[in-house]
C-alpha positions in Angstrom: -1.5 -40.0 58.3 -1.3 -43.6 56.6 0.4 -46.4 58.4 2.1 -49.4 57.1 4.8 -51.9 57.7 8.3 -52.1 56.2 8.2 -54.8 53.4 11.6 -54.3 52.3 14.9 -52.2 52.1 17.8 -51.9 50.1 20.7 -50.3 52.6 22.7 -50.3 49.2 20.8 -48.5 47.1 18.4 -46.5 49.8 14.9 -47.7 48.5 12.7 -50.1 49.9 8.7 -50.7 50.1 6.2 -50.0 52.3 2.6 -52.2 52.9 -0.3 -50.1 53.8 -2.2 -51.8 56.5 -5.4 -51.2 55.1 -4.6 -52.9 52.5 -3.2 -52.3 48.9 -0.3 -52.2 46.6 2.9 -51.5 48.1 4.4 -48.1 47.7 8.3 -47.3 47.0 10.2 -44.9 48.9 13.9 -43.7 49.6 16.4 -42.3 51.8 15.6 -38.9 51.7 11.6 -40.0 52.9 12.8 -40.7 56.1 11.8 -37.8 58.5 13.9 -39.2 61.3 17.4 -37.3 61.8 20.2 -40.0 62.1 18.7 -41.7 58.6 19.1 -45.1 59.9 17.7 -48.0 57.9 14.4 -49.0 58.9 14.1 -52.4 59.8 11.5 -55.1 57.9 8.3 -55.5 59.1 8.8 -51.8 61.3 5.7 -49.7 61.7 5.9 -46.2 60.1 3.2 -43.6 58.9 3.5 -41.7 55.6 2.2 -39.5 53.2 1.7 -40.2 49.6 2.8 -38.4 46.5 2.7 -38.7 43.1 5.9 -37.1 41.1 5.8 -37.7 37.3 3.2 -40.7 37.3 5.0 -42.5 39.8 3.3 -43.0 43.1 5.6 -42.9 45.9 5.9 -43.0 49.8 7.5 -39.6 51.7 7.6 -38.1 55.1 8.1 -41.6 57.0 7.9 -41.4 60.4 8.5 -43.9 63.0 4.8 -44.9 64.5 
């Protein structure tokens, strides 16, 4: 599991960006990443863990968790 910190989110559009805290580029993510069940927005600078995939060259955050 990777962790990281909620750089930004678009409630609008459902896509934001997510810092690992190891260190590294920032990875985008949407709505339907969110493993939590109410879909809330997360708030910037929240803790969640992840996964990362790669779907058609673009590398993406999914399976966010609350940490």
């Amino acid at each position: 599991m990777i962790y990281g910190k909620v750089e930004s989110y678009d409630n609008n559009k459902g896509t934001g960006l997510i810092t690992p805290e190891a260190g590294g580029k920032g990875l985008p993510f949407d709505r339907s990443a969110f493993s939590w069940t109410d879909k809330s927005a997360p708030s910037v600078g929240r803790r969640l863990s992840y996964e990362v995939a790669e779907n058609a060259g673009v590398t993406s955050a999914i399976k966010l968790q609350h940490a």
